[in-house]
N, C-alpha and C positions, 0 to 999 in steps of 0.2 A: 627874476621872479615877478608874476604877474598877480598884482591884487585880483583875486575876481572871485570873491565873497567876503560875505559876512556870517558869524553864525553867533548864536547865543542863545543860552540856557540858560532855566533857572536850579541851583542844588541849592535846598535847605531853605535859609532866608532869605540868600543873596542871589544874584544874578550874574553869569562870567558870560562874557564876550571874548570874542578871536576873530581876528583874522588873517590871511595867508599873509599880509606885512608884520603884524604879531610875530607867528612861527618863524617868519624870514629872517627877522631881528634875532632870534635868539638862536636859530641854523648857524648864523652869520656869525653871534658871539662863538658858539663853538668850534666851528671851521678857524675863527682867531686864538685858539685856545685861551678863551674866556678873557684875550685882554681887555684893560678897562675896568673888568667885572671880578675877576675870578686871580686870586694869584697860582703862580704855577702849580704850588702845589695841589690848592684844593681843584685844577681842572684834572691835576693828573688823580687823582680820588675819584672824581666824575666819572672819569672811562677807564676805572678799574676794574678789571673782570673780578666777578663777585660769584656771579653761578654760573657752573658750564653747561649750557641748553644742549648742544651737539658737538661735534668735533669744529675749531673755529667758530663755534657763534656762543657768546657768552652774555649773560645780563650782569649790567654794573649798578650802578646808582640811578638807575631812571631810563637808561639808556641800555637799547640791546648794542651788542659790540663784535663787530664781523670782522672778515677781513676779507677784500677782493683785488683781486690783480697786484698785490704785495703793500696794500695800502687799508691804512686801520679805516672801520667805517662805523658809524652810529648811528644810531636809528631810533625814532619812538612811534607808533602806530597807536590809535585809539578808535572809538567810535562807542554810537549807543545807536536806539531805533533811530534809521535813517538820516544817518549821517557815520561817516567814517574820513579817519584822517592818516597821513602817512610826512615824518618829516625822518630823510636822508641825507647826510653827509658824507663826504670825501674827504679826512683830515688829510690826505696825504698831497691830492688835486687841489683842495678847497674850493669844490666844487659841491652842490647839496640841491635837493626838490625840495617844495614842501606841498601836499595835495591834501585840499581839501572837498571830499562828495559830500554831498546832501541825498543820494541815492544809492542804486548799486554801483557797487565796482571793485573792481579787481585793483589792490593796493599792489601789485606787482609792475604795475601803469608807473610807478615812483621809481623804482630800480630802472625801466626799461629807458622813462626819462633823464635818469642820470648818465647810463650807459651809453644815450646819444649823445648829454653834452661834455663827457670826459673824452667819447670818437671826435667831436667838432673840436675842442680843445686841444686836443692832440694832432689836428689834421689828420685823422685817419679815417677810413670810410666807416659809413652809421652803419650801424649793424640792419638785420635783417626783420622787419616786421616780427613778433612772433604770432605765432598760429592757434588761432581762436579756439579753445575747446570748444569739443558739441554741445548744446546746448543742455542736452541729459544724456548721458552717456544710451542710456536706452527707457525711453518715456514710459514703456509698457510696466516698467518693476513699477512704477507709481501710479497706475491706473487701476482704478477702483472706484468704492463709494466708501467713505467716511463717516463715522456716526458717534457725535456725544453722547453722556449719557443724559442729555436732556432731551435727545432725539435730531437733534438739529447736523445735516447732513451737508458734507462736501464730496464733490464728484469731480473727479479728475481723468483726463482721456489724453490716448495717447495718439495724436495728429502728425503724422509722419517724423518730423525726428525732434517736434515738439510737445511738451508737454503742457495742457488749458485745464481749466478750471470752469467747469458751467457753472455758474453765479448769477441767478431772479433773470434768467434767461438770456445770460450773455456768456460768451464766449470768453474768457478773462487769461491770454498768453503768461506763461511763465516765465522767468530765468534762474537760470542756479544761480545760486551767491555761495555757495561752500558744500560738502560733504553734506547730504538730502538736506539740504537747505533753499528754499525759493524763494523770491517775491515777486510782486507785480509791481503796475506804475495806477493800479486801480485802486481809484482816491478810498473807497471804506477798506480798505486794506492793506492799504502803501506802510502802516507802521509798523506788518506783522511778519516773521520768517514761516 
């Protein structure tokens, strides 16, 4: 695991800081089931299935709790404007990511990173890139003009298989980030969906 950020906020009074050595340290206590820290039993509390989200994927105490390729897995994801985070574990491998954006991105970027280093760890071949969605399945459903009721107008067009935003006479590209959800990387807008 590579340090390469820093991030912090302020909630309430106080001020919390993180970094990807932060989340690493505390991947790391759990991949050791909590030695040091945690006696056994209270780690096996930690990754008790508590509520069943789908078939195999369950939320315990803090932790959602998977399972892949016959080996239990943990996981915590977060984020606010403009920043999003993803820490995964392999108790079975003890092997784990932890990724932290400042921007867009697809937290699936964490799984696909794990799944190469459980093939490298295994000697087995890395699997296969996966395949970029379109960038909007079809820009045209989002093309129009938008209007507050202050009057204040956004115009959106659909440019071959992407989606812009004209904004004080500029051209302003889009990305998906989820289900009709966009942003940009355009500074009076970069904190907004």
């Amino acid at each position: 695991l590579v340090d390469a950020g820093f991030y912090e906020f302020t909630e309430g009074a106080g001020s919390v800081s993180c970094t990807v050595t932060d989340l690493a340290k505390y991947l790391r206590m759990l991949l050791n089931r909590g030695q040091g820290v945690l006696t056994e039993n209270s780690f096996q509390r930690l990754i008790q299935p508590v509520v069943q989200l789908a078939p195999g994927y369950h939320y315990g105490y803090g932790l959602d709790l998977l399972e892949r390729h016959g080996h239990p897995v943990v996981r915590h994801g977060g984020g606010c404007f403009g920043f999003k985070s993803m820490l995964i574990g392999d108790l079975g491998d003890g092997l784990g990511v932890v990724l932290l954006a400042n921007g867009p991105c697809n937290l699936s970027v964490a799984h696909f990173a794990l799944e190469v280093m459980q093939a490298a760890y295994a000697g087995e071949p890395l699997p296969a890139l996966p395949t970029p969605s379109p960038l909007v399945a079809d820009p045209a459903d989002y093309a129009g003009t938008y209007q507050a009721t202050d009057g204040r107008q956004l115009k959106f067009r659909a440019v071959g298989n992407d989606l812009v935003l004209d904004y004080n006479d500029q051209v302003v590209n889009l990305a998906l980030t989820g289900a009709d959800q966009f942003c940009t990387r355009h500074p009076a807008m970069s904190e907004f969906l």
